[in-house]
N, C-alpha and C positions, 0 to 999 in steps of 0.2 A: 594484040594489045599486050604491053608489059604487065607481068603479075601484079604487080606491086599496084600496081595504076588500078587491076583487075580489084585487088583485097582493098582497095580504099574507098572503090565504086561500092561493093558490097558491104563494107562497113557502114556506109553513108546512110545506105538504102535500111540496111538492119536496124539505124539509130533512128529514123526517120517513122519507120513501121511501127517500134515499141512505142515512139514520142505518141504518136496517131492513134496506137491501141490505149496507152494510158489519157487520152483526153475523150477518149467515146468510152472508156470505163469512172473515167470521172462525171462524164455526162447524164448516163444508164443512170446513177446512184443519186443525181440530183434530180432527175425525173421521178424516182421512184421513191426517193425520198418526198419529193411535191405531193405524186400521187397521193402515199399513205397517211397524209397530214402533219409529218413532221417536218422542221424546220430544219433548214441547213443552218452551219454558226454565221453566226455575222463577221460579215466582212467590210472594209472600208471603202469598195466600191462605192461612187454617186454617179448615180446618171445624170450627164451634163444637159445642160440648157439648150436648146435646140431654137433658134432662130426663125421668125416665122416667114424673114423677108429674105431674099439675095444677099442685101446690103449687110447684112447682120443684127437687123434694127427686130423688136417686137411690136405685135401688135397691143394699140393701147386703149381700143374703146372696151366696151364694157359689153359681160357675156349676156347673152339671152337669161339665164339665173340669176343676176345682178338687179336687171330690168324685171323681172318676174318679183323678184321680195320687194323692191323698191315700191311697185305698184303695188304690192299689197299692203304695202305697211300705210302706203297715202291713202289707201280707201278702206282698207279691213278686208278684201275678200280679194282672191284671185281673179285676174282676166279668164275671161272663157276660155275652154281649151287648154290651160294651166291647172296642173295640180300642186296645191297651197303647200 
């Protein structure tokens, strides 16, 4: 193989390695940062809205906690097997 082709394969490989070591040293520091109770800065990430259908549609009845206050509040006391 021509050198040059050879130092470019290796450069490639080198920028690739430091890129991979600096994102599992970024990682190490957010874990351990979690671990000890401290907060990382905030950033503007959101985690998006995730779809509950194919179509892209959500689901729109109502959750089991919705149904559970509802009927408490129409009779004063929780359904059996519910905690109020």
């Amino acid at each position: 193989m021509h050198p040059e082709i050879l130092r470019e394969l290796s450069a490639q490989r080198g920028r690739e390695m430091r890129d991979r070591a600096h994102r599992a040293r970024l990682a190490k520091m957010a874990r351990g940062s979690r671990r000890h109770g401290r907060d990382l800065p905030d950033d503007d990430f959101v985690i998006p809205v995730i779809p509950d259908y194919v179509d892209g549609s959500f689901r729109t009845d109502r959750t089991a906690g919705d149904v559970t206050r509802q009927v408490t509040s129409e009779t004063g006391q929780a359904p059996a097997g519910h905690a109020a």
